[in-house]
C-alpha positions in Angstrom: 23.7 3.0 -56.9 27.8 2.5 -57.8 26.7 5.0 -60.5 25.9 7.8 -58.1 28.8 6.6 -55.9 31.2 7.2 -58.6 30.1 10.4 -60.1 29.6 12.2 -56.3 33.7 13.1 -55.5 33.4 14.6 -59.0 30.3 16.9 -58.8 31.8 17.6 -55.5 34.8 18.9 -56.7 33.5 20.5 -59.9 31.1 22.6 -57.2 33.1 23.0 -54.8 35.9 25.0 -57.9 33.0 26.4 -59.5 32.1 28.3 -56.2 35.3 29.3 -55.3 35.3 30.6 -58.9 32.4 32.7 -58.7 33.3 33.8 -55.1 36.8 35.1 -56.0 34.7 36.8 -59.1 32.3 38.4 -56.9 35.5 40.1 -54.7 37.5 40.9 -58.2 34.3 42.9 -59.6 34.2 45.0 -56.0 37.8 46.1 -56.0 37.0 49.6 -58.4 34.8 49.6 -55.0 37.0 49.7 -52.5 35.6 45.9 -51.5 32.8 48.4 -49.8 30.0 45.5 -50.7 31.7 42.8 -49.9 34.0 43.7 -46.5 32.1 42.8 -43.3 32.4 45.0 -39.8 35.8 46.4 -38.7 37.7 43.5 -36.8 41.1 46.2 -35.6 41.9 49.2 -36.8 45.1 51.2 -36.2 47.7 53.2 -37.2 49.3 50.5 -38.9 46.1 48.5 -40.6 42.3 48.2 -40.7 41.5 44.7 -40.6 37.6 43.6 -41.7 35.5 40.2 -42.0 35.0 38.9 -45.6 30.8 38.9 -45.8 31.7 36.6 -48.8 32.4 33.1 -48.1 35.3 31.6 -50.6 34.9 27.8 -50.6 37.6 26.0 -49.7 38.9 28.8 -47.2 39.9 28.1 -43.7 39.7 31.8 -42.8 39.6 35.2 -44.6 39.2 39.0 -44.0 40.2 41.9 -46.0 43.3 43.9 -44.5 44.3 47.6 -45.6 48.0 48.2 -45.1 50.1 49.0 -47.6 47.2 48.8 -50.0 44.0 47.0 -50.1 43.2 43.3 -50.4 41.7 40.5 -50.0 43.6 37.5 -47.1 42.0 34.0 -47.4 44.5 31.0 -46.4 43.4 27.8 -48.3 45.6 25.1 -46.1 47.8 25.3 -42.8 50.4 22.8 -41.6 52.9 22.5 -39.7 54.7 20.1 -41.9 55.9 21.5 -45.0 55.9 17.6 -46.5 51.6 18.4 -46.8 52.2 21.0 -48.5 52.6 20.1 -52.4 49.3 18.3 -52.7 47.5 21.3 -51.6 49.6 23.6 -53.4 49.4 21.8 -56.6 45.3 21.6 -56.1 44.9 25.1 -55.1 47.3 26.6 -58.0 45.1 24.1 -60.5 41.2 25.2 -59.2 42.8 29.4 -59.8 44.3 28.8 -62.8 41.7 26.9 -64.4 39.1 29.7 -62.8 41.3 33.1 -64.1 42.7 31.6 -67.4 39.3 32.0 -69.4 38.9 35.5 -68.5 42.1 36.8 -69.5 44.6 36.6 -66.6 48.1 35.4 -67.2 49.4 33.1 -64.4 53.4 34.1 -63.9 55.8 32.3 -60.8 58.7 34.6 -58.7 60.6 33.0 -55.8 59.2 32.3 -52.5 61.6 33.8 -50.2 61.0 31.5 -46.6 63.7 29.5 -46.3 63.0 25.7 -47.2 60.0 27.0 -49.2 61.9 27.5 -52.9 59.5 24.7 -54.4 56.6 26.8 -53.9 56.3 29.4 -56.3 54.5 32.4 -55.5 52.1 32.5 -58.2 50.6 35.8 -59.8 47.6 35.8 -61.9 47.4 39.6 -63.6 45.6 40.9 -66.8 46.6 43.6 -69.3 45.9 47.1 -67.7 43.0 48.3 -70.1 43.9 50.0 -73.6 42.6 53.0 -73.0 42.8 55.2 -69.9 39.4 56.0 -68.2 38.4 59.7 -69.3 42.3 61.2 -69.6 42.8 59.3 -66.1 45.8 57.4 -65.8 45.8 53.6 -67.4 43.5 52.1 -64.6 45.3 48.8 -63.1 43.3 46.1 -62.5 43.2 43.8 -59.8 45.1 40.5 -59.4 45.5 37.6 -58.0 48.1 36.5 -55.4 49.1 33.1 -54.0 51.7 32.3 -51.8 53.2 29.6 -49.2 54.0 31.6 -45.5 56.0 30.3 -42.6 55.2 31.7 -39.5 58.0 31.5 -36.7 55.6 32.1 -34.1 53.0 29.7 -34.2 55.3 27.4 -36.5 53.0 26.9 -39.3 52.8 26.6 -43.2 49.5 28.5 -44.7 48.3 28.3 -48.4 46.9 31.8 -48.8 45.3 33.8 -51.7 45.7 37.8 -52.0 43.3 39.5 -54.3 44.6 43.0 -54.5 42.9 46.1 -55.1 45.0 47.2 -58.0 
């Protein structure tokens, strides 16, 4: 019985990274798509941005929809606090579970500045592969699409979010 005890937190975990894995591969292989099969109904839609549900669950999101303004992605926050102490535990677990899900197939994980005040300890990571060798029938070189995550401060509601962009292109 310990035996089973023991080895649970560990499957758990190991599951719990392997679906977020596959889930964040099922969104990637839609972006050529337009995230057409994976984008649930229309939540708003305006002159400044559509908004829609994800119909794909990522694991370990606390919310998540897929937002076109200023391009097209893919907006699921991992972690919200309102003390940014909390922060660096989550951060640090979250930045492990996408690298360790992206590395094998080819994405480079590179850091710029985070530009909310207080927040300079929390990188904004970028996870991006090679644009492909050759361009697609005397198209330009297609850009493929990457991975974003990033710490936010909200003034208005006074919170920190952990939050994962996967962007069209």
């Amino acid at each position: 019985m310990l035996l089973v005890v023991t080895i649970s937190p560990f499957c758990y975990a190991y599951a719990q990274s392997n679906g977020l894995c596959n889930a964040i591969d099922a969104i990637v292989k839609d972006a050529p798509n337009k995230f057409r099969n994976v984008r649930g109904k229309t939540i708003q839609a305006n002159d400044k941005a559509t908004l829609w549900e994800s119909s794909i669950k990522v694991p370990g999101t606390i919310g998540s929809r897929f937002v076109a303004s200023a391009g097209l992605f893919y907006e699921g926050a991992f972690f919200q606090t309102t003390n940014v102490e909390e922060l660096k535990e989550a951060y640090e677990k979250y930045k492990s579970i996408l690298n360790s899900c992206l590395a094998p197939k080819g994405y480079t994980m590179s850091v710029s500045d985070n530009f909310y005040p207080g927040l300079s300890n929390y990188k904004k990571l970028i996870f991006m592969l090679d644009q492909k060798d050759e361009p697609d029938a005397g198209k330009t070189m297609a850009v493929p699409p990457h991975i974003n995550m990033e710490v936010t401060y909200s003034k208005e509601v006074g919170k920190y979010t952990i939050v994962m962009f996967i962007l069209e292109h």
